[in-house]
C-alpha positions in Angstrom: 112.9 44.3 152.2 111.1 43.0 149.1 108.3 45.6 148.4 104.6 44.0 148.3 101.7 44.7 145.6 98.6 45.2 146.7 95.1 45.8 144.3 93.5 48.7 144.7 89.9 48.1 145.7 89.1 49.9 142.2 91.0 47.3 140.2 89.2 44.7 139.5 89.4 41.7 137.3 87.8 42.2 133.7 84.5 39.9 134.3 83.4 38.1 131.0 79.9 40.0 130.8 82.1 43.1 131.3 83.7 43.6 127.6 80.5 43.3 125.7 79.2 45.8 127.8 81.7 48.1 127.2 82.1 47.7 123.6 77.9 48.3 123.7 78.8 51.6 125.7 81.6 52.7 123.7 79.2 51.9 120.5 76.1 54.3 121.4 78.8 57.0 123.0 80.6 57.5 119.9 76.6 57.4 118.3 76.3 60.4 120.8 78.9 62.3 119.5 77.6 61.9 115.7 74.4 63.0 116.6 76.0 66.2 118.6 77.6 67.0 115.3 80.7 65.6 116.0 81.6 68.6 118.7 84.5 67.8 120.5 85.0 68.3 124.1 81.9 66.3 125.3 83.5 62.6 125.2 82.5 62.2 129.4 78.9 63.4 128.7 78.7 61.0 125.8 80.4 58.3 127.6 78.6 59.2 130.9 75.2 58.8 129.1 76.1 55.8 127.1 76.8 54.2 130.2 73.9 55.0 132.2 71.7 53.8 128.9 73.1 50.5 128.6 73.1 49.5 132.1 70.0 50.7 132.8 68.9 48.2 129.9 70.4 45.3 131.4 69.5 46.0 134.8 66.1 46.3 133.9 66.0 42.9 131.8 67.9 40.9 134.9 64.9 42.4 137.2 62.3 40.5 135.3 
């Protein structure tokens, strides 16, 4: 029986807007972790706040 492949609902093609975005997110979370003075251990806060920064900008400008 040949086995089948099925995508996960959480797998999802990479869109086009979707690798400037995060690149802009991985930008400001690494200029998160800078301004903490470079303390590890906080790279899903930074990330987690980057994120919710940048797409809180663009949501807001597509709203417009």
């Amino acid at each position: 029986m040949a086995a089948t492949h099925k995508k996960s609902a959480a797998v999802q093609p990479v869109q086009a807007n979707q690798a400037p975005l995060e690149e802009e997110i991985q930008k400001l979370a690494y200029e998160l972790y800078c301004l903490c003075g470079y303390e590890h251990g906080h790279d899903l806060e930074h990330w987690a706040e980057a994120e919710r920064r940048v797409l809180e900008r663009v949501e807001g400008r597509s709203k417009r």
